[in-house]
C-alpha positions in Angstrom: -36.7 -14.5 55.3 -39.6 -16.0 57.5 -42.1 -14.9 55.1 -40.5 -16.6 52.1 -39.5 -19.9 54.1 -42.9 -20.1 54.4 -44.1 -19.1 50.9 -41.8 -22.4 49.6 -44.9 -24.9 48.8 -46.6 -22.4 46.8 -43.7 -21.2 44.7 -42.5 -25.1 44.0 -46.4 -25.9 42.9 -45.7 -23.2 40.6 -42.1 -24.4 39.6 -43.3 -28.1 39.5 -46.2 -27.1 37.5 -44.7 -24.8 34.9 -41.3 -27.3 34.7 -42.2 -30.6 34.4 -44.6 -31.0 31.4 -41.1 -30.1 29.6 -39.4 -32.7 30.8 -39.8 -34.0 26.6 -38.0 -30.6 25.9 -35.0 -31.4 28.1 -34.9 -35.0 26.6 -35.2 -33.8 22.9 -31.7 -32.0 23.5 -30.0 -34.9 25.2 -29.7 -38.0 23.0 -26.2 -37.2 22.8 -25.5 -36.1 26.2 -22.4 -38.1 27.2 -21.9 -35.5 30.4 -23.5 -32.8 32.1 -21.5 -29.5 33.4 -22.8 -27.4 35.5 -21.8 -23.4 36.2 -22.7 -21.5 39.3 -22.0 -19.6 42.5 -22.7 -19.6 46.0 -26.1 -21.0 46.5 -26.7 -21.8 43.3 -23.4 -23.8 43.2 -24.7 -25.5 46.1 -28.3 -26.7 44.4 -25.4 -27.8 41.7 -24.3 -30.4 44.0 -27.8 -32.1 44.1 -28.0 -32.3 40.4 -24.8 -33.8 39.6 -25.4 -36.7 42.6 -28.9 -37.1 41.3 -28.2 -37.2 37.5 -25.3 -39.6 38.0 -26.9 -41.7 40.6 -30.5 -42.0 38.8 -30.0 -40.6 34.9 -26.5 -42.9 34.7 -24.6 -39.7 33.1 -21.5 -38.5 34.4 -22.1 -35.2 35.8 -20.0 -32.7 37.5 -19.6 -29.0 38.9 -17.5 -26.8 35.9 -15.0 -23.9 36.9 -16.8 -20.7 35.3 -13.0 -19.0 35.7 -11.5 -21.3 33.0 -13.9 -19.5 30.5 -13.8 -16.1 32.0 -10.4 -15.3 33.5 -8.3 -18.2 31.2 -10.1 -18.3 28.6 -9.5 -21.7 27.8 -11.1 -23.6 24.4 -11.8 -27.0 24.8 -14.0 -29.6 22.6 -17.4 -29.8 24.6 -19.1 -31.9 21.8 -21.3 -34.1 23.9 -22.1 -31.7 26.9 -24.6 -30.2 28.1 -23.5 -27.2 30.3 -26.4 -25.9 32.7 -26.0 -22.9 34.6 -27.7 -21.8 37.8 -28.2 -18.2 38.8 -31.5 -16.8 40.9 -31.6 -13.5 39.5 -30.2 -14.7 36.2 -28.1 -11.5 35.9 -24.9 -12.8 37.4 -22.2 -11.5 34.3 -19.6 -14.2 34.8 -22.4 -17.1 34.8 -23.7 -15.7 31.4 -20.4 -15.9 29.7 -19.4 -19.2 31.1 -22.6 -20.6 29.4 -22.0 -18.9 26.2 -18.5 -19.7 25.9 -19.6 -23.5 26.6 -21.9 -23.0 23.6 -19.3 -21.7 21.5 -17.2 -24.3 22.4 -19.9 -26.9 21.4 -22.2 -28.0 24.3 -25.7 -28.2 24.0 -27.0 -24.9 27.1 -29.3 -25.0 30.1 -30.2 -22.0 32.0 -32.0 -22.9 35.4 -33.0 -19.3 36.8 -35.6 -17.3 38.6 -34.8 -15.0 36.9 -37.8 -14.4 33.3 -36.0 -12.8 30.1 -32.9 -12.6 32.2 -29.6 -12.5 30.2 -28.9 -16.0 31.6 -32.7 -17.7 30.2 -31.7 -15.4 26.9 -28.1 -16.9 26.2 -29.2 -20.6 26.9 -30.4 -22.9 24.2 -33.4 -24.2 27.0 -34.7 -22.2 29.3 -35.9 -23.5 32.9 -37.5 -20.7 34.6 -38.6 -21.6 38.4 -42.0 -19.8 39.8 -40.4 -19.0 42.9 -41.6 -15.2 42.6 -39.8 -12.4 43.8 -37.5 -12.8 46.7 -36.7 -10.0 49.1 -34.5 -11.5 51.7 -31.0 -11.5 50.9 -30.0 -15.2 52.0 -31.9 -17.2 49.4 -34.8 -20.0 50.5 -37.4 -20.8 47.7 -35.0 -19.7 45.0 -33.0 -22.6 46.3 -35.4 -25.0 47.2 -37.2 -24.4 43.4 -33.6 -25.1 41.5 -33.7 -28.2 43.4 -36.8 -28.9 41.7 -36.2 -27.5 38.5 -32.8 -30.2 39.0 -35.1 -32.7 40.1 -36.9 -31.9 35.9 -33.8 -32.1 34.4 -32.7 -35.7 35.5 -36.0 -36.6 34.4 -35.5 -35.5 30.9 -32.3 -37.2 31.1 -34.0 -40.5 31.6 -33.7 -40.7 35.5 -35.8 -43.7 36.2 -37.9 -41.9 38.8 -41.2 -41.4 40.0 -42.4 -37.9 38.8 -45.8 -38.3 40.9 -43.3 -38.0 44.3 -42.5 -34.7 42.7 -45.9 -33.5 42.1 -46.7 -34.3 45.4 -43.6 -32.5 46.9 -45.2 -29.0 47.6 -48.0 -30.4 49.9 -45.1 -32.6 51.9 -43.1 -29.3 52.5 -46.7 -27.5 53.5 -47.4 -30.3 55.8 -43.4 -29.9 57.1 -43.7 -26.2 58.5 -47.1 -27.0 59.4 -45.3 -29.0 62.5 -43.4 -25.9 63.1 -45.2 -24.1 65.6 -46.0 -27.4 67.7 -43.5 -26.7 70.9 -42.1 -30.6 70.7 -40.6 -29.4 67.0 -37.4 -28.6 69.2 -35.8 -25.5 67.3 -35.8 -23.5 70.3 -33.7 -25.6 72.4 -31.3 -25.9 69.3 -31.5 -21.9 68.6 -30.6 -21.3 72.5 -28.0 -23.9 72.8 -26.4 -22.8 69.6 -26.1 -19.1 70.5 -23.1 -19.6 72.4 -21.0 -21.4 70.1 -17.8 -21.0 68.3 -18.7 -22.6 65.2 -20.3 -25.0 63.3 -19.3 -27.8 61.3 -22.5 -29.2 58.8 -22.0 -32.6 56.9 -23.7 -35.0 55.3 -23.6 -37.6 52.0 -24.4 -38.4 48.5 -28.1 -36.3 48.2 -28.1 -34.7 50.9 -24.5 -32.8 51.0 -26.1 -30.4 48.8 -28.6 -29.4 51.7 -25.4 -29.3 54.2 -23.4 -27.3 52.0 -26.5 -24.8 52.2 -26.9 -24.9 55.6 -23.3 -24.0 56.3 -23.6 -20.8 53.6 -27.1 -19.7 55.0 -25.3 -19.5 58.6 -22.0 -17.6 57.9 -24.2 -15.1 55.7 -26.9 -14.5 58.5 -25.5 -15.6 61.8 -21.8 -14.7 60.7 -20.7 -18.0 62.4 -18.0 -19.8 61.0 -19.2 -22.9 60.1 -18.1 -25.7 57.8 -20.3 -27.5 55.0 -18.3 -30.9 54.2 -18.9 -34.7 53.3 -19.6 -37.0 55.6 -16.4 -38.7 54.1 -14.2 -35.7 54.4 -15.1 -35.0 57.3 -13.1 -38.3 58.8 -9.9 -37.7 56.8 -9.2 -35.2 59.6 -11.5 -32.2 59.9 -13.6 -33.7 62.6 -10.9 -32.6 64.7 -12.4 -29.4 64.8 -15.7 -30.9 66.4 -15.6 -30.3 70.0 -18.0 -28.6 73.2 -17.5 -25.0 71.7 -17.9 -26.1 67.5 -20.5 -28.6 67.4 -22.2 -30.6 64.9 -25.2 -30.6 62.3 -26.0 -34.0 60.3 -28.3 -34.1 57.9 -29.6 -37.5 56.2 -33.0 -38.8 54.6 -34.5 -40.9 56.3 -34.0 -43.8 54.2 -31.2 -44.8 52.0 -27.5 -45.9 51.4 -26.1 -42.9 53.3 -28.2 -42.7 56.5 -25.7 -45.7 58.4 -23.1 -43.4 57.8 -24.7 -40.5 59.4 -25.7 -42.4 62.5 -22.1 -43.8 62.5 -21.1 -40.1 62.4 -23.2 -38.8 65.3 -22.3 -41.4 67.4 -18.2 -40.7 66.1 -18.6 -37.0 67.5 -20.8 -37.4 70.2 -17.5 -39.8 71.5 -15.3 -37.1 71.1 -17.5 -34.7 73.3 -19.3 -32.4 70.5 -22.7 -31.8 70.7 -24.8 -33.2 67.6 -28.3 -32.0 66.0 -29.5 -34.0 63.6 -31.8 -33.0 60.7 -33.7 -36.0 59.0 -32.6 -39.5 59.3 -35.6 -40.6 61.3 -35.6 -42.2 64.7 -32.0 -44.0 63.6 -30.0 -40.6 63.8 -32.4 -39.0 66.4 -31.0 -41.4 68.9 -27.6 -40.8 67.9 -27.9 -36.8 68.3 -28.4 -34.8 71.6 -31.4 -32.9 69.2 -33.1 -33.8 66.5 -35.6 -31.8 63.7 -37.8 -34.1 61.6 -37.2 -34.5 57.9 -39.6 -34.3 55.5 -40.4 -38.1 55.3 -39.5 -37.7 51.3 -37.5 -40.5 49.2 -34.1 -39.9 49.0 -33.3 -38.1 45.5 -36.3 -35.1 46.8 -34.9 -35.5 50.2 -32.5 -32.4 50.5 -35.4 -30.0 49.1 -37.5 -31.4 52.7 -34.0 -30.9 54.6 -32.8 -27.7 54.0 -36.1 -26.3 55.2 -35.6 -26.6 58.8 -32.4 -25.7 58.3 -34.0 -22.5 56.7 -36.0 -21.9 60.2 -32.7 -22.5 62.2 -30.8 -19.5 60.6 -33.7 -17.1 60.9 -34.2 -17.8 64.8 -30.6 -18.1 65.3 -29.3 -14.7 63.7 -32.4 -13.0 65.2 -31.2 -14.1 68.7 -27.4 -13.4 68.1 -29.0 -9.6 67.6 -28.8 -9.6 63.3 -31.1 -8.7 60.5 -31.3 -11.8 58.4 -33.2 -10.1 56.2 -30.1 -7.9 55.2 -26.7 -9.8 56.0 -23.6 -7.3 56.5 -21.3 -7.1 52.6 -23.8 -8.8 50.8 -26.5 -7.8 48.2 -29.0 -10.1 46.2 -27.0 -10.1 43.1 -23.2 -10.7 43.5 -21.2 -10.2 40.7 -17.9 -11.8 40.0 -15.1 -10.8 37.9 
């Protein structure tokens, strides 16, 4: 899992690279694109969650997360005339993600497959075809697959006229290179955060807008490798009574870019549970939400819609140390296997 945290700026060059001269290819499918659904599981439902915020906040499309058991279990019909249904699977192989995008075609929307996955039967079924470079993962949690979705995401709100500027994505790989070059400086602080989390109950993990996507991953990547139980939810969620659960034993994680319309809320958060006793760690959000937060890990300095790609990454390192000092295998989490399949 190390080895491929580490092997991230070289497989989103060649996701970036291989992607985004075809952002004309996404755009020649779209002219009639009222809404954009998207299909996925686990992790890959989770790099859903940055697409729809991004396509909606920049591309000016409703976009939202679809319910693969409507097509699969109820087999509903519905009029998707005016869709665009993308789904999102690593390997590409995952049976019920398949259908679902087949069934969307039949029922009229225009098909994306986003997938690692080369002649998979996901890339084969979809109308377009967005295959990330992230190469062959070996680790069961998932790291660069995740991190080049977000990218390939990051292409398809480009071809859907986000008004954004594709030179910050070019230049994403070498920010994420010069991110874990930091990581073996001793002030980085992941130690301290490793040690002091080793002797907690749980977790909760929130953040908002962009960045809950990177949250929600956080939260998955830590119950998979560190078997914790920890909770991935909104910043906004999180205040309609959940933070209850924050306290000395079930700290918190914030995550936030540095800049942007969401990072005031996440400093108003920290300082929320630090008041009610809960440890906080932030991750981004610059000196604001460092001050707020008993321990901080830099972001990635990145604008705000490349933001969570930079964020998850030391969020990445955290799981690794941490499930290596609870005594795991990250490598190979307990009832899980690389491809899960659904019925």
């Amino acid at each position: 899992m190390r080895t491929e945290i580490f092997e991230q700026p070289a497989a989103l060059r060649a996701t970036i690279d291989a992607l985004l001269p075809r952002v004309a290819e996404v755009a020649a499918i779209a002219p009639k694109v009222r809404q954009v659904l998207f299909f996925a599981r686990g992790t890959s439902d989770n790099a859903a969650v940055y697409g729809s915020y991004l396509i909606q906040t920049a591309a000016g499309r409703l976009a939202s997360l679809g319910s693969p058991s409507v097509a699969t279990t109820y087999h509903a019909k519905m009029d998707l005339s005016g869709v665009l249904a993308v789904g999102l699977s690593q390997s590409g192989a995952t049976r019920e993600i398949v259908e679902t995008l087949a069934w969307a075609a039949d029922c009229g929307a225009r098909t994306v497959a986003i997938t690692n996955g080369a002649g998979s039967a996901l890339a084969e079924v979809a109308e377009l075809g967005l295959i990330t470079g992230a190469g062959t993962e070996r680790a069961v949690p998932a790291t660069k697959t995740f991190t080049c979705q977000l990218a390939a995401l990051a292409v398809l709100a480009l071809g859907l006229g986000a008004n954004l500027d594709a030179g910050e994505l070019r230049g994403l790989p070498d920010r994420i290179a010069d991110q874990l070059g930091h990581v073996g400086d001793p002030r980085y602080g992941l130690a301290e955060i490793v040690a002091e989390l080793a002797d907690v109950n749980g977790l909760v993990v929130s953040a908002r807008g962009l960045a809950y996507s990177a949250a929600l991953e956080l939260a998955l990547k830590v119950k998979e490798a560190c078997y914790l139980n920890a909770m991935g939810i909104s910043w906004a969620d999180l205040q309609h009574g959940p933070i209850a659960v924050v306290d000395a034993r079930n700290p918190a994680v914030i995550m936030a870019a540095d800049t942007g319309p969401t990072l005031d809320a996440a400093v108003s958060l920290a300082r929320r549970v630090a008041g009610a006793g809960a440890r906080v760690y932030a991750i981004g959000g610059g000196e604001a939400l460092a001050s707020a937060s008993n321990r901080a890990l830099p972001g990635p300095g990145l604008p705000e819609w490349l933001a969570p790609i930079g964020l998850i990454v030391p969020g990445q390192l955290l799981t690794e140390a941490l499930s290596r000092r609870l005594g795991i295998d990250p490598d190979n989490p307990r009832g899980l296997s690389k491809v899960t399949q659904t019925a």
